[in-house]
C-alpha positions as CSV (number, residue, x, y, z in Angstrom):
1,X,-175.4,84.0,78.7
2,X,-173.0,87.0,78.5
3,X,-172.0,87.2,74.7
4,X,-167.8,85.9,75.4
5,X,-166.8,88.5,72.4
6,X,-168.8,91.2,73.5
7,X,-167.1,90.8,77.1
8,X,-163.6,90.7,75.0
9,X,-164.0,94.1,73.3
10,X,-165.2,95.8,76.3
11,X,-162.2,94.4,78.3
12,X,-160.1,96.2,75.4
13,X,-161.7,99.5,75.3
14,X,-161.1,99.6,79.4
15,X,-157.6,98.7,78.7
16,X,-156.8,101.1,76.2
17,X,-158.4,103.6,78.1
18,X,-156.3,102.6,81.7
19,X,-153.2,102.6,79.4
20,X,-153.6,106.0,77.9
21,X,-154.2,107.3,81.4
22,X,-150.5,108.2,82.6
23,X,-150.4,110.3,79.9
24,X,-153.3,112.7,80.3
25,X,-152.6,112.4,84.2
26,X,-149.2,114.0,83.7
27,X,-150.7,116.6,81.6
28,X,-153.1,117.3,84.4
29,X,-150.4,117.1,87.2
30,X,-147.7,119.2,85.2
31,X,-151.1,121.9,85.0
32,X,-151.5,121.8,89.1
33,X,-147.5,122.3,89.0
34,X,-147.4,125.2,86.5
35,X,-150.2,127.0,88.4
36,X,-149.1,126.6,92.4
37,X,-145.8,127.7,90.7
38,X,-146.9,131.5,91.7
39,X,-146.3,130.7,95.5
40,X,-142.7,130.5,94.5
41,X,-142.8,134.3,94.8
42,X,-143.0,135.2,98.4
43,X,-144.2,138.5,97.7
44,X,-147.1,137.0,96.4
45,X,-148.4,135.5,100.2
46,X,-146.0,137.9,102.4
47,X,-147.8,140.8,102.9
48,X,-151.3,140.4,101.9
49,X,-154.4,140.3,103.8
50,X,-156.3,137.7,102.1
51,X,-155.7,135.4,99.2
52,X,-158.2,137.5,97.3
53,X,-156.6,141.0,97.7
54,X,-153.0,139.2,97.1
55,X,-151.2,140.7,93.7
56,X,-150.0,138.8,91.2
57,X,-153.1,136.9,90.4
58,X,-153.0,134.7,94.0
59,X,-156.7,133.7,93.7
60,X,-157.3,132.9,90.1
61,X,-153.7,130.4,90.5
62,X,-155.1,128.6,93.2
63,X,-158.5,128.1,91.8
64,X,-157.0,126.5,88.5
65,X,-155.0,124.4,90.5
66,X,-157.8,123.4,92.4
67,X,-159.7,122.5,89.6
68,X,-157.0,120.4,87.8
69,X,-156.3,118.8,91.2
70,X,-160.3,118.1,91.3
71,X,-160.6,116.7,87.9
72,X,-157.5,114.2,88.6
73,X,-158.6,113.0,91.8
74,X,-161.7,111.9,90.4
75,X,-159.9,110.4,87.4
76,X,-157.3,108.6,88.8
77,X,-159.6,106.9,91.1
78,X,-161.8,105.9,88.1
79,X,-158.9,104.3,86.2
80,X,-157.8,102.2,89.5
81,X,-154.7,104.4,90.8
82,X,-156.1,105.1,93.9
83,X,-152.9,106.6,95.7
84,X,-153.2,109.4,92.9
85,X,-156.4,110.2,93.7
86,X,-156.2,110.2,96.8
87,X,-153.3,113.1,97.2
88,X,-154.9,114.6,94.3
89,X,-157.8,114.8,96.4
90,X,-156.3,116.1,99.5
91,X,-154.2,119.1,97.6
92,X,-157.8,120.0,96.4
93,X,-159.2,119.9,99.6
94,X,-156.7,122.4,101.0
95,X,-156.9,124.9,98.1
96,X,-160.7,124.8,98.4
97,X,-160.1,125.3,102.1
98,X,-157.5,128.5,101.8
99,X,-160.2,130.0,99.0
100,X,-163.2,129.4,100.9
101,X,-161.6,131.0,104.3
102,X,-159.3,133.9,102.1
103,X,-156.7,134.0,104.8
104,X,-153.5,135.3,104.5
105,X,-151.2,132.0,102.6
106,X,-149.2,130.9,105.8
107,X,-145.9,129.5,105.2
108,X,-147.0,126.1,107.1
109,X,-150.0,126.1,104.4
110,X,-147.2,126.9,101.4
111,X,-145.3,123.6,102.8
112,X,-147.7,121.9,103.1
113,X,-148.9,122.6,98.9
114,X,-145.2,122.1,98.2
115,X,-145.1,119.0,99.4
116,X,-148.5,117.4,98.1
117,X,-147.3,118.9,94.6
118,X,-143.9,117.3,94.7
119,X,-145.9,113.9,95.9
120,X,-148.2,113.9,92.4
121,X,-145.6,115.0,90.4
122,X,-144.2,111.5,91.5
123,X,-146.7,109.0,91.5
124,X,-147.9,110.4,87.9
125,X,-144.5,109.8,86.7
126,X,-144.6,106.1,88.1
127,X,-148.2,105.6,86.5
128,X,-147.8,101.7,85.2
129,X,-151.0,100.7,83.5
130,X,-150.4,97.3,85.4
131,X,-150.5,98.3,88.8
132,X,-154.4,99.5,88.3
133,X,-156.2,97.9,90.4
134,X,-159.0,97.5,87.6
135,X,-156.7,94.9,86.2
136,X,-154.5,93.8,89.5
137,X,-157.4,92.3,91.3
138,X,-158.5,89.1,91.2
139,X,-161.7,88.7,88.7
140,X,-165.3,88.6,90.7
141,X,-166.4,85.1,91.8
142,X,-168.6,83.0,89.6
143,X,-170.5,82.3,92.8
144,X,-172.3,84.9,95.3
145,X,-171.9,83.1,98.6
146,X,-174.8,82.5,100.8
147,X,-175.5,84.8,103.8
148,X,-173.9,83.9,106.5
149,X,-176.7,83.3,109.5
150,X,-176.5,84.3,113.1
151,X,-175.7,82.0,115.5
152,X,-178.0,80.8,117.8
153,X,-177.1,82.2,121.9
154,X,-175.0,80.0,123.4
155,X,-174.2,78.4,119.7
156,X,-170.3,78.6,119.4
157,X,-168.2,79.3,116.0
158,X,-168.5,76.7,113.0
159,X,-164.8,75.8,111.8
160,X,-163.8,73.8,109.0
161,X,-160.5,71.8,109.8
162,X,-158.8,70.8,106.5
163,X,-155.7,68.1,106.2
164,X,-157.7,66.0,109.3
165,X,-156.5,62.6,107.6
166,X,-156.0,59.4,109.4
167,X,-153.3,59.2,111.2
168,X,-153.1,63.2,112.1
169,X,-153.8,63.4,115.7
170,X,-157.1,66.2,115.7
171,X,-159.8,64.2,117.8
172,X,-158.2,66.0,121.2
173,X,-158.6,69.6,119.8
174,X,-161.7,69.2,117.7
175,X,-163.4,67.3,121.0
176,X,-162.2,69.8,123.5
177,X,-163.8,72.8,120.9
178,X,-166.7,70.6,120.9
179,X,-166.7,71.0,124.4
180,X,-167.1,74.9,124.1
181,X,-169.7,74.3,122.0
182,X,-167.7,74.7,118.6
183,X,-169.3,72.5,115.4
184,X,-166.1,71.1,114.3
185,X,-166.4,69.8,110.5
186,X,-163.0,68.3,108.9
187,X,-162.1,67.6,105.8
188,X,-159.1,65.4,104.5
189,X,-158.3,68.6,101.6
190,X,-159.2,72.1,101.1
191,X,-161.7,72.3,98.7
192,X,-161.4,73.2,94.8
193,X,-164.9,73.6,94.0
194,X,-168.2,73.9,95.4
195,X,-166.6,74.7,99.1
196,X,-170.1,75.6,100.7
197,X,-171.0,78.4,103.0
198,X,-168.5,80.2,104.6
199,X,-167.4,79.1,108.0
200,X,-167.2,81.5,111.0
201,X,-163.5,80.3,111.0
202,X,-160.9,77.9,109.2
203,X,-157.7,75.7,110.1
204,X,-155.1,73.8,107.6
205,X,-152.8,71.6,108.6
206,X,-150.0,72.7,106.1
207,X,-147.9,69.7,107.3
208,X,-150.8,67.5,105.5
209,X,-151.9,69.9,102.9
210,X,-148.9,72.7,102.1
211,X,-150.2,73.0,98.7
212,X,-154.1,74.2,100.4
213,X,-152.1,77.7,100.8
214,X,-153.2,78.8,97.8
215,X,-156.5,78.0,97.9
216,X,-157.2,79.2,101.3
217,X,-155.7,83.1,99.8
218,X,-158.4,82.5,96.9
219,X,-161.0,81.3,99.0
220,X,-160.8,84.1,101.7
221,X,-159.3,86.6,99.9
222,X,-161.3,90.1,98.5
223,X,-163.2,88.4,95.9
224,X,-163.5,84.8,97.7
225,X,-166.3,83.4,98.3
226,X,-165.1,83.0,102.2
227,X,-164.2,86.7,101.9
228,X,-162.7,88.2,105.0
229,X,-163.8,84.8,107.1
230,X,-160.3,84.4,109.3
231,X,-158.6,81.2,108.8
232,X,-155.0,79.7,110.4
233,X,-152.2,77.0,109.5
234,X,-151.1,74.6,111.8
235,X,-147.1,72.9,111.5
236,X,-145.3,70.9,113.6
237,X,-142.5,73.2,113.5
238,X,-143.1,76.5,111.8
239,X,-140.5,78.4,110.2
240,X,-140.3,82.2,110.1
241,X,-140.5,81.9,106.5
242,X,-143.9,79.4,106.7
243,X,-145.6,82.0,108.8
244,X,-144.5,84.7,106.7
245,X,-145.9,82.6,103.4
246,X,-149.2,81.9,105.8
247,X,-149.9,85.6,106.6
248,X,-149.2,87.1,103.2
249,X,-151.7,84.8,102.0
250,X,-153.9,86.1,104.2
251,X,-154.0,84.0,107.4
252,X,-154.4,85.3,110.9
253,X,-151.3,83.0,111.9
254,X,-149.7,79.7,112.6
255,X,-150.2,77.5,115.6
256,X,-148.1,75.1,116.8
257,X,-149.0,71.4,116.5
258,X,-150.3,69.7,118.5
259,X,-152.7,72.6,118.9
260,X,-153.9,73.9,122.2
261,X,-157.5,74.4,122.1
262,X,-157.7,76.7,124.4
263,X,-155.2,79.1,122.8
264,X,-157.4,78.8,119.7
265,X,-160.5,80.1,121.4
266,X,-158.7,83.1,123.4
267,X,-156.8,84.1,120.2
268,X,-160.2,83.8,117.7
269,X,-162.0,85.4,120.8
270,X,-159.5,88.4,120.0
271,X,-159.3,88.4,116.3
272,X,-163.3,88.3,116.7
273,X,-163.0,91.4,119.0
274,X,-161.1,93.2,116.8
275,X,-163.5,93.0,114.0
276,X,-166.9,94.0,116.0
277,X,-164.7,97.1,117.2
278,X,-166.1,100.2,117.2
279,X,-164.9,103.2,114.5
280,X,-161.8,104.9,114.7
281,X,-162.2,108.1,116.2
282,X,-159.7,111.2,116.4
283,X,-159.5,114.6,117.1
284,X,-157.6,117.3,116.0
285,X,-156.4,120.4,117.2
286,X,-154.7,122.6,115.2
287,X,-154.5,126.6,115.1
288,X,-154.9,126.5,110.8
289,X,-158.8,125.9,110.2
290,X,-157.2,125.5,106.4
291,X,-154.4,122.6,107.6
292,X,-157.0,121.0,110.4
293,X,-159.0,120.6,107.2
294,X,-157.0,118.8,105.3
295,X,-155.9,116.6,108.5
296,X,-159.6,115.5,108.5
297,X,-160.0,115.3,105.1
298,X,-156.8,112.6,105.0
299,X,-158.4,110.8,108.1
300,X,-161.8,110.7,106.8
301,X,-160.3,109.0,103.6
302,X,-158.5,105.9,105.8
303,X,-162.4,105.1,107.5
304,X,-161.8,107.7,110.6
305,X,-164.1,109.6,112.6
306,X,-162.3,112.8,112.6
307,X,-163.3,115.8,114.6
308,X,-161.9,119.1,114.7
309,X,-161.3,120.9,118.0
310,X,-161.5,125.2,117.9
311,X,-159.3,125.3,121.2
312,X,-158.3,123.8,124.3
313,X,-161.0,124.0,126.2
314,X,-162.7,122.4,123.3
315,X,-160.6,119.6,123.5
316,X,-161.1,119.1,127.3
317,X,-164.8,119.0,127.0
318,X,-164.6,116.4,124.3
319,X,-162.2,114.3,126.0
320,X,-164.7,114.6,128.9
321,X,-167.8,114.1,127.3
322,X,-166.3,111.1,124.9
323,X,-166.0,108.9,128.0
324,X,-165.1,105.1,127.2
325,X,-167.9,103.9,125.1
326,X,-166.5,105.5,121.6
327,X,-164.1,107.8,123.2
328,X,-161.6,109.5,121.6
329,X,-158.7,107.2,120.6
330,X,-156.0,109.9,119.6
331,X,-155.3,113.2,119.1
332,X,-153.1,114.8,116.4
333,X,-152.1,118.3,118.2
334,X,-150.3,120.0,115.4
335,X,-147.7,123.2,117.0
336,X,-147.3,126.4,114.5
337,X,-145.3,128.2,116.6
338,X,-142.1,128.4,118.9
339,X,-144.3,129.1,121.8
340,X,-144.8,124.9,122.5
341,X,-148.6,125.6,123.2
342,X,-149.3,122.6,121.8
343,X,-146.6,120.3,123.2
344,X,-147.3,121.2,126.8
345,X,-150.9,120.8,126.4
346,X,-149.2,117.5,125.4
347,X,-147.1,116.9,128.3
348,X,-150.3,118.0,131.0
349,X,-152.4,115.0,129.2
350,X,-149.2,112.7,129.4
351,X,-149.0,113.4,132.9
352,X,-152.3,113.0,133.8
353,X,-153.3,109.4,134.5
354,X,-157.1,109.9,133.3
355,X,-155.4,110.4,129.8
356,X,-152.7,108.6,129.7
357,X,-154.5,105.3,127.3
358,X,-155.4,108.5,124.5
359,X,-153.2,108.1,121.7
360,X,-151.0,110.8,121.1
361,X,-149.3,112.5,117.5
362,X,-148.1,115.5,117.8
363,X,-147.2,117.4,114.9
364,X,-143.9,119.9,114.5
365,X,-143.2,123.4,112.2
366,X,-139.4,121.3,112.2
367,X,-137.5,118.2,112.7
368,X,-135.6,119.5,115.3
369,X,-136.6,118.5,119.0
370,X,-136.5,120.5,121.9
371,X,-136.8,118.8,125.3
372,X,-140.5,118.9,126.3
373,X,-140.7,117.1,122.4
374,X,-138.0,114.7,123.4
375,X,-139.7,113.4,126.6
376,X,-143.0,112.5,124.7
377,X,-140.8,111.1,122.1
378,X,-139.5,108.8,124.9
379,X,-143.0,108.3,126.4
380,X,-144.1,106.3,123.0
381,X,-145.8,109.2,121.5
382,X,-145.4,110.3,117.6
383,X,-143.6,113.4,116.9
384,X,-144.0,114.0,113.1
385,X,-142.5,117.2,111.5
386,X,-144.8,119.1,108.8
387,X,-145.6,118.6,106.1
388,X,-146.8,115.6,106.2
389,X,-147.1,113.2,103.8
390,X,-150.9,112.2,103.8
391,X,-150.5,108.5,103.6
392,X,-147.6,108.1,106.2
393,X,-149.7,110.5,108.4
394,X,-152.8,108.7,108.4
395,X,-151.2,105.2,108.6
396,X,-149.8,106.6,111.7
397,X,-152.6,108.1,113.5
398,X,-154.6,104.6,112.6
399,X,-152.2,102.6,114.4
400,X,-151.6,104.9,117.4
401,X,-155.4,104.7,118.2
402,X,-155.6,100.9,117.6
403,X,-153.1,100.9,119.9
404,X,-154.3,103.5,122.5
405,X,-158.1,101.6,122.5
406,X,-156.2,98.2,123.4
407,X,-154.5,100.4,126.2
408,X,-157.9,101.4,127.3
409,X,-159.4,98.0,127.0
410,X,-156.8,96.6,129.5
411,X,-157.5,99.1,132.0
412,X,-160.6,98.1,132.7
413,X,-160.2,94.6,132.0
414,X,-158.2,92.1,133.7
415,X,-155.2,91.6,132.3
416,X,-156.0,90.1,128.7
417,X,-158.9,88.2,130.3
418,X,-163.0,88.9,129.3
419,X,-163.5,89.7,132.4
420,X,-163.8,93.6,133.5
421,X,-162.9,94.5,137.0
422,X,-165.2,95.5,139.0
423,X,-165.9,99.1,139.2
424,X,-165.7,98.9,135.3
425,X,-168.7,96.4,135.8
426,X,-170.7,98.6,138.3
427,X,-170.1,101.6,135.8
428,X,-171.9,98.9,132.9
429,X,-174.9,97.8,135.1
430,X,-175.8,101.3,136.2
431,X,-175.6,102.6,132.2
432,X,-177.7,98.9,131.3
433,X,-180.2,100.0,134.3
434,X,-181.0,103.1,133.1
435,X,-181.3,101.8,130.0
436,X,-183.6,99.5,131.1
437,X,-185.5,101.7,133.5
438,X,-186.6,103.8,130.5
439,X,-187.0,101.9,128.0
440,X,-189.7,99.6,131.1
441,X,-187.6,96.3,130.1
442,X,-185.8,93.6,132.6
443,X,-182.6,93.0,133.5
444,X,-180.9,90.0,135.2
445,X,-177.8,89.8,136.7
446,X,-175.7,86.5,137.4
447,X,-172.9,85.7,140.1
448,X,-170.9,82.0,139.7
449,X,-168.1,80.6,141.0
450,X,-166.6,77.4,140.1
451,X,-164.9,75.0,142.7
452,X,-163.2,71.8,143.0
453,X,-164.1,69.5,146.1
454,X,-160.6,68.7,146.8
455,X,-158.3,69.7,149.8
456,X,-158.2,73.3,150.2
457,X,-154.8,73.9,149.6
458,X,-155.2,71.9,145.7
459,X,-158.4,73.3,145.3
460,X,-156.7,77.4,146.0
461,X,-154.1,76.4,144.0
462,X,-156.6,74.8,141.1
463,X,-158.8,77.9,141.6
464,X,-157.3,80.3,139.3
465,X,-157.3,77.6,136.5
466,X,-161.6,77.0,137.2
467,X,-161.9,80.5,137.4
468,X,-160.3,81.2,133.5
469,X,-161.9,78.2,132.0
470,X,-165.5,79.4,133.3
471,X,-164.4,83.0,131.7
472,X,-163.5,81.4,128.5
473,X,-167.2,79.1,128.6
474,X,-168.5,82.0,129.3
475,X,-167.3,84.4,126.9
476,X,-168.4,81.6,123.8
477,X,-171.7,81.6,125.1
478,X,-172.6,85.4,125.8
479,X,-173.7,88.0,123.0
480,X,-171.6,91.0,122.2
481,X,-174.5,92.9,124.3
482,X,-173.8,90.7,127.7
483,X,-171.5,92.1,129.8
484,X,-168.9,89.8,131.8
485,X,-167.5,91.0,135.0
486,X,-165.4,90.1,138.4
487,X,-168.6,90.2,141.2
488,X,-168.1,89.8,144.6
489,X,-166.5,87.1,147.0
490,X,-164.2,86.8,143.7
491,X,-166.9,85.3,141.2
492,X,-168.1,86.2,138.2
493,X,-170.7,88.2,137.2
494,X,-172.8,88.3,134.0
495,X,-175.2,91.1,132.9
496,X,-178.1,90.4,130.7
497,X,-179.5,93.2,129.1
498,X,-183.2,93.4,128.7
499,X,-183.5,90.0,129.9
500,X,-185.8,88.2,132.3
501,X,-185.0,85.5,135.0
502,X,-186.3,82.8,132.9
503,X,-184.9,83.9,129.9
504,X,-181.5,84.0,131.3
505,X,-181.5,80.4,133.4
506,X,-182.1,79.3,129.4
507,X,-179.2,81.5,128.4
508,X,-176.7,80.1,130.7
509,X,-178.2,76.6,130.9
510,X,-175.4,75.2,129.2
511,X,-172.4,76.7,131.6
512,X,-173.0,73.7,133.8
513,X,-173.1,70.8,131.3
514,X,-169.5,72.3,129.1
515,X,-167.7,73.2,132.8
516,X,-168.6,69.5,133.4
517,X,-166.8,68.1,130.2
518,X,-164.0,70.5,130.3
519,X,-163.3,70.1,133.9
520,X,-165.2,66.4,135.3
521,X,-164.4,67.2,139.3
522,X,-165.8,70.7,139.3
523,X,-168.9,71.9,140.3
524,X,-170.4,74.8,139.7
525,X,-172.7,78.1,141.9
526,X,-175.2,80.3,140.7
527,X,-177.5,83.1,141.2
528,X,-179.2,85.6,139.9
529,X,-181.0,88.8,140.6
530,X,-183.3,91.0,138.1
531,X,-184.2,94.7,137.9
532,X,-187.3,94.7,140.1
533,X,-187.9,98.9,140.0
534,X,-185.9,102.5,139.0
535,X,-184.2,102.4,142.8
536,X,-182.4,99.6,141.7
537,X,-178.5,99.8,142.0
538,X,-175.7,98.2,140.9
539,X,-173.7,97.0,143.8
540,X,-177.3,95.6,145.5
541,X,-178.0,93.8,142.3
542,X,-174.7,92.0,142.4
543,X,-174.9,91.2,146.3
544,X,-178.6,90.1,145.8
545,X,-177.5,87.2,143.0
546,X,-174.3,86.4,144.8
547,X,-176.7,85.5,148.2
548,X,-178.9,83.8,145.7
549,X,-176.5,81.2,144.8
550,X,-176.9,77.6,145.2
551,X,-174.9,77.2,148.4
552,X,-171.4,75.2,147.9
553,X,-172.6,74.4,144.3
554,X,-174.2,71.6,142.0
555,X,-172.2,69.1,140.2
556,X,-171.1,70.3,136.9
């Protein structure tokens, strides 16, 4: 065992070394300050070729500040004030970049230094020894939790339901997720100790348990031992202060009681989505190599795939050559000039409907708008003068491209539904059949409908219904590698990567059985198809398993 006063005195030492900390980064910070103070004199960057062959001693300023800058960023980060380091960082980047390219100092580049040095200079003086985030976190769990292990195909979530007590009307919901092949487990109270392995997904009814709040933030929180599992509350009558309390203690949201099942499964469907999603990526074109280094660098620091863009051109062959799967999700076009090169490149890719999900920021030499800024303004885009302010930059890039990939999501899906339209799903079965062909693997392909046998004019208008419960049965019971799609005659069509025929009558074995408990009256035709050589194409595959279904369908 850990010696306890051993533990103590270390705890000090960190302590008195986070608290002496401000100190010596002001010292630091006021040494950055005192050397950039050269670019004050305009003479100094007006009329000089280079940084290096600038008077007044341009170079050797820069590369002190650099240093300082560099020693600070690593510092600060150490001692757990990581917004410090991190403009520390980027004003270090952006020296290193001017030195290393020993261009003339523009005066977007002086701006730009002005402004990161003004930013340190403030967040050393608001250094609090309390905020670190050594000492602000929560300590590290007792407990490692056990791996969490895959699901089995066609296995649905496990949830834990806590506050099921009797009396508290949860057999409808937890029977109808059973139905959708959920493993429901409930419990009358959240759990104080020993809570077990961490669940794929959690629900408290706060009208039965409020105080469970709590516990549910320490449970899931960044040390938990449910760390990062999602988890929501359920009230009779939520207020907009209960859902603010719920989601600043970490939930995804409250439902409404009496819950509806099905909104559960669509909205954990998303929230699931979300978190398999694919990395940020952006590009950047900007006529500064210097400043386009520094966008990166900023980008790169908030988890994105930046690329910088020489040109153009550049920029049309990567938007090109990105196509959907890990396209580009915005572009920060930064304009240096009064010539708008960059804002009508703008405006063309606004106008242009191939681009018009891509995720636009476009950055300003001033506030001011003229009117080819003011008509992207209106369009939704982001119009952000420099300099910019790192953090506010890159929290606004991030959420223009979350939002710009649900854009380009919808296009090619239906609506909010699963399901892709089709020629999205011909475009995924000929990319899977190549696959395929190459790698000499199979490939099935399924077509189902589902119908009721009742009059036609109930069963058209009941149609619709069938047709987004089988999408929801199906979406719980396909991989992230299946692909779900609308095939012809208006059924749906499922894609099975690397898959034979018998494997996939296994795979979708249980469609029938859960269509039957969620909807008793409906039955339920299928067919499938598999890769039989290279000629194979899409559209034939999907024909070939709609003609190979079971006629007017077997009960469900």
């Amino acid at each position: 065992m850990p010696d306890p006063t051993a533990i103590q005195q270390g705890y000090a030492l960190l302590w008195e070394s986070v608290a002496g900390f401000p100190t010596v980064a002001r010292e630091i910070a006021a040494d950055v300050h005192d050397a950039l103070g050269v670019l004050e004199n305009r003479e100094v960057t007006a009329d000089a070729e280079g940084i290096a062959a600038a008077p007044n001693g341009l170079r050797p300023a820069l590369t002190r500040a650099s240093r300082a800058a560099h020693k600070l960023a690593g510092s600060a980060g150490s001692m757990g004030f990581v917004s410090t380091g991190r403009t520390a960082g980027a004003l270090e980047i952006l020296l290193e970049s001017l030195l290393d390219r020993d261009a003339p100092m523009s005066p977007a580049a002086r701006a730009q230094i002005a402004l990161l040095d003004r930013r340190l200079l403030e967040r050393v003086a608001a250094l609090d020894p309390a905020t670190s985030t050594l000492f602000s976190r929560p300590p590290p769990p007792q407990r490692v939790p056990p791996p969490q292990t895959a699901r089995n195909p066609g296995a649905g979530p496990d949830m834990r339901l806590f506050g099921a007590r009797s009396g508290e009307p949860w057999s409808a919901v937890t029977d109808r997720l059973a139905a959708y092949g959920w493993s429901v487990e409930a419990h009358p109270d959240v759990p104080s100790d020993h809570p077990g392995a961490p669940p794929d997904i959690a629900l408290i009814d706060l009208d039965v348990v409020p105080e469970g709040l709590e516990r549910m933030a320490d449970l899931t929180g960044p040390r938990g031992v449910w760390a990062g599992r999602p988890w929501y509350g359920a009230q009779a009558q939520p207020t907009p202060q209960a859902r603010a309390e719920a989601v600043a203690a970490g939930a995804v949201g409250v439902l409404t009681k009496p819950v509806d099942a099905d909104a559960l499964v669509d909205h954990f469907a998303t929230v699931s989505a979300t978190v398999r999603d694919d990395v940020t990526r952006v590009a950047i074109l900007d006529p500064e190599p210097a400043l386009a280094a520094l966008l990166c660098h900023v980008l790169e620091s908030a988890n994105v795939l930046a690329e910088i863009v020489p040109g153009p051109s550049a920029l049309l062959h990567l938007l090109a050559d990105a196509g959907d799967e890990g396209g580009i999700d915005a572009l920060v076009m930064v304009e240096r000039t009064q010539a708008r090169g960059a804002l009508n490149l703008a405006m063309a890719l606004r106008q242009d409907p191939t681009w018009d999900a891509l995720g636009l920021v476009v950055l300003l030499p001033s506030p001011s708008l003229d009117p080819v800024a003011g008509a992207l303004a209106r369009g939704g885009d982001v119009l952000m003068p420099w300099p910019v302010d790192p953090d506010l930059f890159a929290a606004t890039v991030v959420g223009q491209a979350a939002r710009a990939r649900s854009r380009r999501l919808r296009h090619h899906h239906e609506g909010d539904s699963p399901v892709l339209v089709r020629s999205a799903l011909e475009s995924r079965i000929r990319t899977l059949l190549e696959r395929a062909t190459a790698l000499d693997l199979p490939l099935t392909v399924a077509w189902m409908q589902g119908r009721t046998p009742k009059a036609a004019e109930e069963a058209a208008a009941q149609g619709p219904e069938i047709d987004r419960l089988l999408a929801r049965i199906l979406r719980e019971i396909l991989s992230p590698t299946d692909v779900l799609g609308r095939g012809p005659d208006g059924g749906l069509a499922v894609v099975l990567p690397f898959q034979d025929w018998a494997s996939a009558e296994a795979r979708l074995a249980p469609i029938a059985e859960r269509l039957g408990r969620l909807a008793p009256e409906a039955t339920l035709s299928i067919g499938l198809a598999e890769r039989s050589g290279p000629r194979d194409q899409a559209a034939p595959l999907l024909a070939q398993a709609r003609a190979n279904a079971n006629g007017n369908g077997t009960p469900a």
